[in-house]
C-alpha positions in Angstrom: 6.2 10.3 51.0 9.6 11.8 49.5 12.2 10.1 50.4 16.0 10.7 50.5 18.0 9.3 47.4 20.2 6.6 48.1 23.9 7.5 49.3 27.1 6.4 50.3 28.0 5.3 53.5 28.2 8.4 55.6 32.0 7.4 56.8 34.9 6.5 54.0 35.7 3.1 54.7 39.0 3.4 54.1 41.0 6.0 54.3 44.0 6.0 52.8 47.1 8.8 53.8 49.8 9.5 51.7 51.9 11.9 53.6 55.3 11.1 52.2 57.3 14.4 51.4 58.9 14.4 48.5 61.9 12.6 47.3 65.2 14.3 46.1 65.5 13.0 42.2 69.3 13.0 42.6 69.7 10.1 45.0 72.7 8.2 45.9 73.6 5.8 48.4 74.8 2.2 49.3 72.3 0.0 47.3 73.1 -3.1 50.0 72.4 -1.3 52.4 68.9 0.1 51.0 67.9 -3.1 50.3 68.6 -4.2 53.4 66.4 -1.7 54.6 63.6 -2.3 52.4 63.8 -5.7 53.8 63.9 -5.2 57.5 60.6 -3.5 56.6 58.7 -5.7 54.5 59.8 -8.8 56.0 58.3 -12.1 54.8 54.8 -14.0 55.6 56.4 -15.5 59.0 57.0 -12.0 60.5 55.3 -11.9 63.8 55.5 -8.4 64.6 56.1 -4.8 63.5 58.8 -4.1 61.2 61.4 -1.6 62.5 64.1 0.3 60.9 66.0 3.3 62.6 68.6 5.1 60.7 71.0 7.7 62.8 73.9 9.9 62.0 75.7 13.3 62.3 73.3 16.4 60.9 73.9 16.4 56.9 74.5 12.9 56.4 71.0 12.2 54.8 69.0 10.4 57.1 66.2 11.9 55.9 66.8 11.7 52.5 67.6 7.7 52.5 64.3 7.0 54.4 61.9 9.4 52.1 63.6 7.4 49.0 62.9 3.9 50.8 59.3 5.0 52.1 58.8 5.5 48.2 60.0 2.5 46.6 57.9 0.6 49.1 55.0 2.5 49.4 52.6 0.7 46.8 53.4 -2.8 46.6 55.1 -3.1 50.6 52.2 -0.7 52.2 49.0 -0.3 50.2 47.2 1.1 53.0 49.0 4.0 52.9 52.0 6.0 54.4 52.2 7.9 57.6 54.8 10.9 57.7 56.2 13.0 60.7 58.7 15.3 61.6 59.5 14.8 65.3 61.4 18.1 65.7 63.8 16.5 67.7 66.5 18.6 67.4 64.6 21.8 68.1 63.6 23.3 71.1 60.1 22.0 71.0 60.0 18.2 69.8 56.8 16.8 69.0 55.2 15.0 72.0 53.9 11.5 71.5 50.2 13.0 71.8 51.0 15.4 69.4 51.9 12.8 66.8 49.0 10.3 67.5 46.5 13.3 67.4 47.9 13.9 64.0 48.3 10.3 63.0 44.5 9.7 63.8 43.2 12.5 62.0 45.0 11.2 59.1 43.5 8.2 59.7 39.7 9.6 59.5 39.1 9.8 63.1 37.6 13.5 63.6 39.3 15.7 66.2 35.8 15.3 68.9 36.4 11.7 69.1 39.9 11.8 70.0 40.6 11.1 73.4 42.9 13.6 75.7 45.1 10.9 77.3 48.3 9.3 75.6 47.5 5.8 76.7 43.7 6.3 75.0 45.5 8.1 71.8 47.8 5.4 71.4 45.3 2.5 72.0 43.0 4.2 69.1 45.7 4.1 66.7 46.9 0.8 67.4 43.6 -0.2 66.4 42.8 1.5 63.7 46.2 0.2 62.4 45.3 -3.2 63.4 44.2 -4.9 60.1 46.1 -2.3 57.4 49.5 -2.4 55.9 50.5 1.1 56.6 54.2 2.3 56.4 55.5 4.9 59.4 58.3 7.2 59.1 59.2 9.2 62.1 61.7 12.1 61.0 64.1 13.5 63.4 63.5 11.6 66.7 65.0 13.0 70.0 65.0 9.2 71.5 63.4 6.6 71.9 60.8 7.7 74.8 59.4 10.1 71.8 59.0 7.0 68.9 57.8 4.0 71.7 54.2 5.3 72.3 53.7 5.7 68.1 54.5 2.1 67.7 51.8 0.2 65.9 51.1 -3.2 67.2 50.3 -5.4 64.0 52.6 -7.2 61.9 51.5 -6.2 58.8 52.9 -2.5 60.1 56.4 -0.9 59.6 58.3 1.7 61.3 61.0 3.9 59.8 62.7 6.2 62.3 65.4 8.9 61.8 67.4 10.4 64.3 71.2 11.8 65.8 71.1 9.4 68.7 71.7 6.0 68.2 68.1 4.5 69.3 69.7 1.8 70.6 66.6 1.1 72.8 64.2 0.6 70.1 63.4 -3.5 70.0 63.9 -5.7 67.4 64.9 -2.5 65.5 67.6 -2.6 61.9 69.9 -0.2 62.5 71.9 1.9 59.7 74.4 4.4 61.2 75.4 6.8 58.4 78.5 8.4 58.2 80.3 10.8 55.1 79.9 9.6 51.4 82.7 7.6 50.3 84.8 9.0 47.7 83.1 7.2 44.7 79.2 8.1 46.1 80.4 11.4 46.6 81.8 12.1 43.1 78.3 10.7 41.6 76.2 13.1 43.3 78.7 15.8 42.2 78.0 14.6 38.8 74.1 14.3 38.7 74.3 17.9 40.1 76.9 19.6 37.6 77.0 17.2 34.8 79.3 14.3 34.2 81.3 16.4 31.5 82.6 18.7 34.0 83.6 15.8 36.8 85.3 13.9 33.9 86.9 17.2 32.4 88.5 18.1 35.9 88.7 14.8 37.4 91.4 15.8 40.1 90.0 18.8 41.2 86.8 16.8 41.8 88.6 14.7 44.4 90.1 17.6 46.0 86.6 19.1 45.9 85.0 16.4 47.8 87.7 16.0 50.0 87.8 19.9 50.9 84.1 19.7 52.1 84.5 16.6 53.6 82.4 14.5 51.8 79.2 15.3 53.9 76.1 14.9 51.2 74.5 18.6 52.6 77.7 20.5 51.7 78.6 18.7 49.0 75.1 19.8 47.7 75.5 23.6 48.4 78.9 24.0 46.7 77.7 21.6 43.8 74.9 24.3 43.4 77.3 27.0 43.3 78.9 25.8 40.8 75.7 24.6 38.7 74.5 28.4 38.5 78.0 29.4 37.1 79.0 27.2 34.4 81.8 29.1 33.7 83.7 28.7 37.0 86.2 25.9 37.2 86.1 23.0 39.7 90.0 24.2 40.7 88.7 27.9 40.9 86.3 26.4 43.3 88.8 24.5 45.7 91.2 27.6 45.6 88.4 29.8 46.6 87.3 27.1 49.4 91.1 27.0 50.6 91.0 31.1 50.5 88.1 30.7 53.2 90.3 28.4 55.6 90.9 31.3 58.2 87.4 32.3 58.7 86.6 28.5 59.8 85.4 28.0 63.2 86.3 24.8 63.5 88.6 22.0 61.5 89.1 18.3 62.0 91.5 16.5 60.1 91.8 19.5 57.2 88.8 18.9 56.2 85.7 22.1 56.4 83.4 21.6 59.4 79.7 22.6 58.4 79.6 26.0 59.5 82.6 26.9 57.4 80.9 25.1 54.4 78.0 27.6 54.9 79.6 30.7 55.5 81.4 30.3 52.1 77.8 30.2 50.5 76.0 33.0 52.3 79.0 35.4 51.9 78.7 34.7 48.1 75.2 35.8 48.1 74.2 39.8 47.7 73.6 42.0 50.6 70.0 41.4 50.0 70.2 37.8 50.2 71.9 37.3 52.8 69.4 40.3 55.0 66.4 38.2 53.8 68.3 34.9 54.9 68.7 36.3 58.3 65.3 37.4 58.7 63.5 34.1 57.6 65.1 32.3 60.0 62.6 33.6 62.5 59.7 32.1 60.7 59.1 28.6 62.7 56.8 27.6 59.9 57.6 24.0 58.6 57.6 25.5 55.1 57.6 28.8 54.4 55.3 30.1 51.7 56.7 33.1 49.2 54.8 36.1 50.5 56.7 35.5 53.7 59.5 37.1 52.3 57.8 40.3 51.7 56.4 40.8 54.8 60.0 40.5 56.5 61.8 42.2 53.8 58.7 45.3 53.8 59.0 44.7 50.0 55.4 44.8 48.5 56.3 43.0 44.7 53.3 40.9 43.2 55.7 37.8 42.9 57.5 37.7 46.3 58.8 34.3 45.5 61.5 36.1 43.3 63.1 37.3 46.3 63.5 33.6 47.6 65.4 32.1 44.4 68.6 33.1 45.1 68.8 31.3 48.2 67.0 28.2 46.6 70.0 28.3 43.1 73.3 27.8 46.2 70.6 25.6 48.1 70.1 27.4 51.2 66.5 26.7 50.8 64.8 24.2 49.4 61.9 23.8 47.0 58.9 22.3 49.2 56.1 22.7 46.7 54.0 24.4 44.3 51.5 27.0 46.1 47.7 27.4 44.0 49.2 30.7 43.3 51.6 30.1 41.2 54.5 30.8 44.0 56.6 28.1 45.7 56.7 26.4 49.5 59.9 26.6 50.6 62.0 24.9 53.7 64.9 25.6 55.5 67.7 22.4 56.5 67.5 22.9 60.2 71.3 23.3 60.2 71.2 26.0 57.9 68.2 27.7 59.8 70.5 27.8 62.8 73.4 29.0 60.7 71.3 31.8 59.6 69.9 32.9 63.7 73.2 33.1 64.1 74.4 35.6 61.7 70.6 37.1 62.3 72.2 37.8 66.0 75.3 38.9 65.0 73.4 41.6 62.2 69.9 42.9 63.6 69.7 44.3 66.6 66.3 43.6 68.8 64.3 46.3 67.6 64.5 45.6 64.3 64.4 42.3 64.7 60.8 42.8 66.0 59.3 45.3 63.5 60.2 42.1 60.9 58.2 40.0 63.6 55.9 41.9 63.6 55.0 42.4 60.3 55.0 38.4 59.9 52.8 38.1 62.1 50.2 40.6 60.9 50.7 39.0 57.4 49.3 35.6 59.0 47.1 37.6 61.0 45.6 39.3 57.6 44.8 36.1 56.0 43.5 34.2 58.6 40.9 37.2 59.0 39.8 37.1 55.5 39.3 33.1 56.2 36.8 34.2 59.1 35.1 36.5 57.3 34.8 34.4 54.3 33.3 31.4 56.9 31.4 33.5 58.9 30.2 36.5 56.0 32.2 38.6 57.9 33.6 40.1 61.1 31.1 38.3 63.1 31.4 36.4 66.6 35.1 37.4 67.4 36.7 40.3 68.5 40.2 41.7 67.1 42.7 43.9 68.6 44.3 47.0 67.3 47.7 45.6 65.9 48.1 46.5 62.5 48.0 44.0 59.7 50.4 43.5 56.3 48.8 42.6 53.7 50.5 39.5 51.4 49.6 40.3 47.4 46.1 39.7 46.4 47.2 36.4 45.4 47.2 34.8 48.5 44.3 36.3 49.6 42.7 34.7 46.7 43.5 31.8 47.4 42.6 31.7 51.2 39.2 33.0 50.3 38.6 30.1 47.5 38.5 27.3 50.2 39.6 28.9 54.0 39.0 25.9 55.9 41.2 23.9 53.7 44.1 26.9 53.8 43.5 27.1 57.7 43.7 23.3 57.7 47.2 23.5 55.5 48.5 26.5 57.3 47.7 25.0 61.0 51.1 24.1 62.5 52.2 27.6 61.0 49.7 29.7 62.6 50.2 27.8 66.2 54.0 28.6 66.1 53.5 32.3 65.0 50.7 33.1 68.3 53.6 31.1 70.2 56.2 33.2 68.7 54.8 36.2 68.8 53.8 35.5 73.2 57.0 35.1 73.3 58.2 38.3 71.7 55.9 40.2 73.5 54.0 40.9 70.4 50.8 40.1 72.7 48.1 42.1 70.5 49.3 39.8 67.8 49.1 36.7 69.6 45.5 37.1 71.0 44.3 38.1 68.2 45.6 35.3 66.4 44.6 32.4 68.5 41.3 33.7 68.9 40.8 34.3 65.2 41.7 30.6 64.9 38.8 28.7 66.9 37.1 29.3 63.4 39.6 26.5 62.8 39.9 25.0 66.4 36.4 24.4 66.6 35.0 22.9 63.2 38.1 20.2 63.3 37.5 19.6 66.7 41.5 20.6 67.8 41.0 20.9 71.3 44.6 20.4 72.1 45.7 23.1 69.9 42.7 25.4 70.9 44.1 25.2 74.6 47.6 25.3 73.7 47.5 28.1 72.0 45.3 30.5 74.2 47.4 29.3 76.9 50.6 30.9 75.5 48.9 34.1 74.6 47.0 34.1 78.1 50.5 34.7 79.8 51.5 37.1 77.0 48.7 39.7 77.5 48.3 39.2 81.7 52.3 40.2 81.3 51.6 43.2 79.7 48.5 43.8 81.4 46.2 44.0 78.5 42.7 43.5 79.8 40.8 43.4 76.9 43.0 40.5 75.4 42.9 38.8 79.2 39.6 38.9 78.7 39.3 37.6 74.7 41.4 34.8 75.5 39.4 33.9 78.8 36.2 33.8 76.7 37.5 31.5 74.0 39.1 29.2 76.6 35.5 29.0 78.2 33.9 27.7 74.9 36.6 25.0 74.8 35.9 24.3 78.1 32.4 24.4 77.1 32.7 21.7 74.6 34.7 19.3 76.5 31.8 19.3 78.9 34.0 20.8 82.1 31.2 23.2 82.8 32.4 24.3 86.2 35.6 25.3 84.7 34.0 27.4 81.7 31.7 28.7 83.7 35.0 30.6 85.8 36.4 31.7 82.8 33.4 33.2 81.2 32.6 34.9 84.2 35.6 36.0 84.6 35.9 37.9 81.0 32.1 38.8 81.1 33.4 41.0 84.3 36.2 43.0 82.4 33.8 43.4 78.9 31.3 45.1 81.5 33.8 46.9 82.9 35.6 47.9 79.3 31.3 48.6 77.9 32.2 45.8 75.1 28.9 44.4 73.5 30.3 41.9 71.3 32.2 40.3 74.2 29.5 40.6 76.9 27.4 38.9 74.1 29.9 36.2 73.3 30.1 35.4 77.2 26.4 35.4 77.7 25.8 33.1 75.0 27.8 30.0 76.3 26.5 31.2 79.5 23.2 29.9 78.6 24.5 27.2 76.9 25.8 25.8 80.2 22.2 26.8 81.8 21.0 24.9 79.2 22.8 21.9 79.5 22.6 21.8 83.4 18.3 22.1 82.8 17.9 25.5 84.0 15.8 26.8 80.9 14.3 29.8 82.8 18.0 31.1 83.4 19.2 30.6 80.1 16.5 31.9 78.4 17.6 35.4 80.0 21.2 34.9 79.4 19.9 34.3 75.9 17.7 37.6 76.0 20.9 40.0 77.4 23.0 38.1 74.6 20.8 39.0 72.1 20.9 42.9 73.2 24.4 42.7 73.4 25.0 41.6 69.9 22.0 43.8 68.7 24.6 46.3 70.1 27.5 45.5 68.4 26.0 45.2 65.1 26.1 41.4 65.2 23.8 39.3 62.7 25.7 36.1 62.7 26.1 36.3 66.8 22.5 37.1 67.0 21.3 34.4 64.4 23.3 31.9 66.8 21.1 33.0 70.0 18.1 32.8 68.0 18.9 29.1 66.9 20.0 27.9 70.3 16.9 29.4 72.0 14.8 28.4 69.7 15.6 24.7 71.1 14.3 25.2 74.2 11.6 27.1 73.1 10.5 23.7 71.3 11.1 22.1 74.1 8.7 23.9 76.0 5.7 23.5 73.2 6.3 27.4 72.2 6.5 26.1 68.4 5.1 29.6 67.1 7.9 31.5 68.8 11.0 28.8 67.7 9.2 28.7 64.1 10.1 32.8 64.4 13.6 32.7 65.8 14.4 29.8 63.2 13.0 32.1 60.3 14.8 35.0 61.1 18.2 33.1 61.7 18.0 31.2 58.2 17.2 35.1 56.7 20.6 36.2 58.2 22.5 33.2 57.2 21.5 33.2 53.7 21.9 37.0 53.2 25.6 36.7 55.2 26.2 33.2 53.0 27.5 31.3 56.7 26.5 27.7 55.2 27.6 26.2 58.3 25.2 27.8 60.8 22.3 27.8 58.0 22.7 23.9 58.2 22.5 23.8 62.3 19.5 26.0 61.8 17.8 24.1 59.1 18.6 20.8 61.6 16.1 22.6 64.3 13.5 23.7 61.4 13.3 19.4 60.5 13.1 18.7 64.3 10.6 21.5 64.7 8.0 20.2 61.9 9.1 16.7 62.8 7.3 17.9 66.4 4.3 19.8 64.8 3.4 16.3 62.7 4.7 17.3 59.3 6.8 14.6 58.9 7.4 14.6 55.0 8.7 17.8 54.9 10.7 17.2 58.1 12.5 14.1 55.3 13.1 16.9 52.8 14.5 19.2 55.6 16.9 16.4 56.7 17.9 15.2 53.7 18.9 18.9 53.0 21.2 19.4 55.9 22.8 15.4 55.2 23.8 16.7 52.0 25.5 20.0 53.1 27.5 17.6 55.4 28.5 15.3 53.4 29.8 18.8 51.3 31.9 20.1 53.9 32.8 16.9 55.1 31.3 16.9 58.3 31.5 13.4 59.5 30.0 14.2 62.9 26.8 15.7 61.4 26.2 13.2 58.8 25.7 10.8 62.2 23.8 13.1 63.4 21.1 13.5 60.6 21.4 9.6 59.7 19.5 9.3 63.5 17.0 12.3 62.5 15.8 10.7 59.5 15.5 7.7 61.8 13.3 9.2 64.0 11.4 10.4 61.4 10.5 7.4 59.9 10.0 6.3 63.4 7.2 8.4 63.7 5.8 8.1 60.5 5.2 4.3 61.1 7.9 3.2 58.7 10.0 0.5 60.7 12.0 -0.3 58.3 13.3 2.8 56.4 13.8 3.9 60.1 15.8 0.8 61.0 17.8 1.6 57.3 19.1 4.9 58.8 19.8 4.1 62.7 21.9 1.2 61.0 23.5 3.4 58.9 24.1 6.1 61.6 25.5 3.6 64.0 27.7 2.6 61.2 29.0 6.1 60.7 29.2 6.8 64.2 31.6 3.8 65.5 33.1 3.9 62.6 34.9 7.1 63.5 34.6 5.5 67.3 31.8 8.1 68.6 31.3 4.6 70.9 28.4 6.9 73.0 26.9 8.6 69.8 26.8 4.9 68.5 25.5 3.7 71.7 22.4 6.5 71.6 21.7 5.3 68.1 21.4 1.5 69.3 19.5 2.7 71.8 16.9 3.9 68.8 16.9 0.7 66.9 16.3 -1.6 69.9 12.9 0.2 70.7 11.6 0.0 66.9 13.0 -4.0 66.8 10.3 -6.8 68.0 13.2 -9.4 68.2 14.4 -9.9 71.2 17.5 -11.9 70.0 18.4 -8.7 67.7 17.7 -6.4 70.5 20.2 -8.1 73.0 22.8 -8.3 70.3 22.4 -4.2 69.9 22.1 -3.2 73.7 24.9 -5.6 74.8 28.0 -2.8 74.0 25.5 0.3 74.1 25.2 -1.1 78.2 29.1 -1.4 78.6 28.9 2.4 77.2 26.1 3.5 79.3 28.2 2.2 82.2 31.4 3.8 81.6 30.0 7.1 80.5 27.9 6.8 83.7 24.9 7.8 81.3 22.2 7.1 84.1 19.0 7.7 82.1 20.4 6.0 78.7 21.4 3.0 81.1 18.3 2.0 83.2 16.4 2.0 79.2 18.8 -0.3 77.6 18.4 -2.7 81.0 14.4 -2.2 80.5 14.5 -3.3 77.2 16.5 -5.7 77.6 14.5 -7.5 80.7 11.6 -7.1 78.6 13.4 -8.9 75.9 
C-alpha cells in the first residue's frame, strides 16, 4: 500500500516573531540611562515577575526611537524567543483596542485567526499562555494609558514589557520609568554632527549652539533642520539661524524664545516647491501605517513609472521617513504623526472639499485596483464577488506585478491599510468604494480567519451605502456579513442577513448575488440536517451562477453538494459533481478550492473501499497545505489519513496520524478539533489505561462545547474501559 513520505510536524514548534521596526543608525542618548533600561528589562535569575519599562515625554522627544534602539541591543541574547512590536495609535483618533493587539499578538505567535477567541478576557488568557515558557520582549508604541497596555501584559517572568507613551503611566505596576525631556546641549550638538558632519559643527562651532538653541533642542526638529542643511552643503550654519530668526513672526506659538514645533515645521514645508508641499498636503489623508510610493501618484494624478521620485524631496528635509524597501524597487514611507497633523492642517487651509475628494477618491480606487487583481489572481478571476461601478486608478505595472507574484502575502502586508481606506472612504461618502472594498477583501478575511476585521469593516461600509441608499451595495455587504455569520456558527443571524440581500438581488434580477445567497443558504440547511432543502438551494444556486457566467461559484456548489450526495450513498452523482469541479479548478488555476475538492474525491473512494488511492489523494491535499500554509487543513488531513488506515486495518499507521493531528490541532489550541481527533484514537486503542488518559480533556471539551453526540461516546468508551 503507498504510503505518504515522512514529514514534519504539521504545526512549527516554535515560532519565533521578529517585529521590531527599524532602528535610526544615528542614535544618541544618555548611556546611564539606557542601561538602566536594558536592565529594568532583563533583570537577573531572582526576578519573580515581568519586566516593565515605560518611557513618556512631550511628541519629538524620541520615545520611540530610545525604545526601538533598546529592543535591539536586547533582542538576541535578553529575548531569544523573539520580539513583539505595536503601535498603539494612541494619539490618534482611533487607538488600538486591547483585542486588537492580542489578535495581532497571537497571530504572530502561530495561533491561526479560527482559533482565536472573540472575548478580551479569552484573547488575553491565550497569550498569556502561549507566552508562558518563552523569553519574548514587548514593546507597546504610543500608548493612550494604561487601561490600553494592562490587558497585553504577559504573566511570566522570563517576559518584558517596553511601553511608550505622552502620559505618565504612572499606574503601570512595578514599572521603570524614564521621562524624556529636550536634548542637552552636548547630545544635541552630537546628533547635529552625525547628521552634517563633524567638520561643519567644529568649523562653525558658535552658530551650532545658537542652532540648537533656536529649535529648542527637541531631537525631531533638530533632525529636520539638520537635513536641510545636509542636502545644501553650501549653506552656512549662521545662514541657517538668520533664516530661522527671519521666520520668528509667522510662529504660532513661543516659550522662552525658543521655536515651538509647528514653527520648526512651517520653516521646512515653505522651503519645499509648490509641488512638494501639494503632495505633502494630500498624503496626509492616507491613514496607511506606511505609505507605499505609487500612493503618490494616485493623489498627485501623475501616472510616472517610478512614483517614488515624487516622494524624495520630502524624505531629503525629513518630512517623511524611509520605512523600507518595496519588491519593486520603490520605497515604504511614514509620516511622524506630528508632522501628518501639521500637514491636515495646511491640507485644510489649501484644498477645498471637492478636491480634496477626487484625490480620495482616486486612492481609494488605486487600493481598490490591486486588491482586485489579488482576487482574480486567487480565484482565476472575477469569480464569487460582485464589484460596483466606481472607477479604478491603476498604480504602474510594477505594483501590480508584484501583488499578482504572491496576493495573499501582499493582502496579508497591505491589511491594516486596506481596513483604514473602506473606513475612510464610509466616511467620506465614497460608499461605492467602500463596499466594494471590504467585500473584495473576505478573499483575505476568510483564508486568515480575521473575523474581527471581516465585521468591522462591512459594518462601516454597511452605514455608508444605507446612507446613501445604495441597494445593491446594502445588499453586497449584507451577503458577506451572512458568510461571516455563517462561519462563526450564528446561523439564526446569517440566515437574516442572507435573506435579507437574496430579497433586493431578486428584486435588482442579479444572478451572481442570488447565487452567492443561495449557496450559504444551503450551507446553513446543511448544517441544521435538512438535506432535502439544501439540495434545492444548491440546485437555484447553481442556475444562478450558470447565469452569471460563474465557473468558480458553480464549482463551489458542485463540491459542497457533492457531500451530501455521499452522504446519501449517491456516489455516481458526487463522483460527477467532484469531476467537473476539479475540471474548472484546474482550467481557472484556484489551488485552494482544487484542494477542498480533491479532500471530498479521498473521502469519496475512501467510502467506495479504494482505500490506497484514497492515501495518495490525502497525501496530495496534506502537501498543498503545508504549501500555502494552511495550518487548519494540515489537521484536517492528518485525521483523514487516520481514518484511512483505520479502515484499511492498519492500527498503527492510523494511530501515527491521529497523534500527529491531535498534535497539530492543540498545538494551535483547536481544543475541540483536538478533542474529535482523541475521540478517533480511543476507538482504535485496546488499552484502557491509554484510552482514559486521551478521553479525560476530550470529555471537559465535549462538556463545554455542549457537543452531545461527541460526549455520550467518550463516556461509552470510557465505562467500557
Amino acid at each position: 500500500v503507498p504510503e505518504p513520505a515522512p514529514a514534519p510536524e504539521a504545526v512549527r514548534q516554535d515560532t519565533v516573531p521578529h517585529q521590531l521596526p527599524a532602528a535610526v543608525a544615528d542614535f544618541v542618548s544618555d548611556e546611564a540611562r539606557t542601561a538602566a533600561l536594558e536592565r529594568a528589562l532583563t533583570g537577573g535569575p531572582d526576578r519573580t515577575t515581568v519586566g516593565l519599562a515605560a518611557i513618556t515625554g512631550k511628541p519629538g522627544t524620541g520615545k520611540s526611537t530610545l525604545a526601538v534602539h533598546v529592543a535591539h541591543t536586547l533582542a538576541e541574547t535578553g529575548f531569544p524567543d523573539g520580539q513583539l512590536y505595536c503601535d498603539l495609535r494612541g494619539t490618534t483618533g482611533t487607538p488600538a483596542t486591547p483585542a486588537e493587539v492580542l489578535g495581532r499578538f497571537l497571530r504572530a505567535l502561530g495561533i491561526p485567526g479560527q482559533l482565536i477567541p472573540e472575548s478580551l478576557d479569552e484573547r488575553a488568557e491565550m497569550y498569556r499562555t502561549r507566552l508562558a515558557s518563552r523569553r519574548v520582549l514587548v514593546v507597546l508604541d504610543d500608548a493612550a494609558g494604561e487601561g490600553q497596555v494592562l490587558p497585553l501584559l504577559p504573566g511570566s517572568r522570563g517576559c518584558a514589557v517596553l511601553v511608550t507613551g505622552r502620559a505618565r503611566l504612572t499606574a503601570l505596576p512595578g514599572a521603570h520609568r524614564v521621562e524624556l525631556d529636550v536634548l542637552d546641549e552636548d547630545m544635541a550638538l552630537e546628533l547635529l554632527a552625525r547628521i552634517i558632519g563633524r567638520e561643519r559643527v567644529a568649523g562653525e562651532a558658535q552658530a551650532a549652539e545658537a542652532l540648537v538653541r533656536t529649535v529648542g533642542r527637541l531631537p525631531l526638529a533638530l533632525r529636520i533642520v539638520a537635513a536641510r542643511l545636509a542636502a545644501r552643503p553650501h549653506w552656512t550654519l549662521a545662514s541657517m539661524v538668520q533664516r530661522l530668526a527671519n521666520e520668528r513672526h509667522r510662529l504660532d506659538e513661543l516659550t522662552h524664545g525658543e521655536l515651538t514645533m509647528r514653527a520648526s515645521l512651517s520653516l521646512t514645508y515653505e522651503g519645499l516647491g509648490p509641488d512638494d508641499r501639494r503632495l505633502l498636503r494630500l498624503l496626509s489623508m492616507a491613514q496607511a501605517p506606511t505609505l507605499p510610493s505609487w500612493l503618490a501618484g494616485a493623489l498627485l494624478d501623475d501616472r510616472r513609472p517610478f512614483p517614488s521620485d515624487l516622494m524624495e524631496p520630502l524624505v531629503d528635509v525629513q518630512m517623511l521617513d524611509v520605512d523600507g524597501v518595496e519588491r519593486t524597487g520603490g520605497f515604504r514611507y511614514r509620516f511622524h504623526e506630528i508632522i501628518r497633523v501639521y500637514a491636515r492642517e495646511q491640507l485644510a487651509a489649501h484644498h477645498p472639499p471637492e478636491v480634496r475628494r477626487e484625490a480620495l477618491a482616486r486612492m481609494a480606487g488605486g487600493w481598490m485596483h490591486l486588491t482586485q487583481q489579488a482576487h482574480r489572481t486567487v480565484y482565476g478571476g472575477d469569480f464569487t464577488v460582485l464589484h460596483g461601478d466606481a472607477p479604478r486608478w491603476e498604480p504602474p505595472a510594477s505594483y501590480t506585478e508584484e501583488v499578482l507574484a504572491d496576493p495573499l502575502a501582499w493582502l496579508d502586508a497591505e491589511q491594516t491599510a486596506l481596513c483604514r481606506m473602506v473606513e475612510h472612504a464610509a466616511d467620506e461618502g465614497l460608499h461605492d468604494l467602500s463596499w466594494d472594498l471590504a467585500t473584495s477583501l473576505v478573499t483575505l478575511f476568510e483564508v486568515r480567519g480575521h473575523y474581527d476585521l471581516w465585521e468591522q469593516t462591512h459594518l462601516r461600509a454597511l452605514a455608508a451605502v444605507r446612507k446613501a441608499g445604495n441597494l445593491r451595495g446594502t445588499a453586497a455587504v449584507r451577503a458577506s456579513l451572512g458568510s461571516l455569520y455563517m462561519s462563526r456558527n450564528q446561523f439564526d443571524t446569517a440566515r437574516q442577513a442572507l435573506t435579507s440581500a437574496l430579497d433586493v438581488f431578486q428584486a435588482l434580477d442579479e444572478p451572481r448575488g442570488e447565487a452567492l445567497c443561495r449557496r450559504d443558504m444551503a450551507l446553513i440547511a446543511r448544517t441544521n440536517g435538512d438535506d432535502a432543502s439544501a439540495l434545492e438551494l444548491y440546485r437555484r444556486s447553481l442556475a444562478d451562477f450558470d447565469r452569471a457566467g460563474d465557473v468558480v461559484g458553480r464549482a463551489i456548489v458542485l463540491t459542497q453538494s457533492a457531500h451530501i450526495r455521499m452522504r446519501q450513498g449517491e456516489t455516481d452523482a458526487a463522483q460527477t459533481q467532484l469531476d467537473e469541479a476539479l475540471e474548472i479548478y484546474e482550467g481557472v488555476g484556484y489551488t485552494g478550492g482544487r484542494a477542498r475538492t480533491l479532500r471530498r474525491v479521498g473521502q469519496l473512494l475512501l467510502a467506495q473501499g479504494r482505500s490506497d488511492l484514497a492515501v495518495l489523494t490525502f497525501t496530495e491535499v496534506l502537501e498543498l497545505c503545508r504549501d500555502s500554509g494552511d495550518v487548519i487543513g494540515e489537521g484536517h488531513l492528518l485525521r483523514d489519513l487516520g481514518h484511512a488506515f483505520a479502515v484499511m486495518g492498519r492500527p498503527d499507521r492510523a494511530r501515527d496520524f491521529y497523534d500527529r493531528a491531535v498534535a497539530a490541532r492543540e498545538e494551535i489550541m483547536d481544543l475541540s478539533g483536538g478533542a474529535l481527533v482523541r475521540l478517533d484514537l480511543a476507538r482504535i486503542l485496546g488499552e484502557p489505561g491509554r484510552s482514559r488518559e486521551l478521553l479525560a480533556p476530550a470529555v471537559e471539551v465535549f462538556r463545554e462545547r455542549r457537543m452531545g453526540r461527541e460526549l455520550a461516546e467518550a463516556k461509552r468508551l470510557l465505562g467500557a474501559g
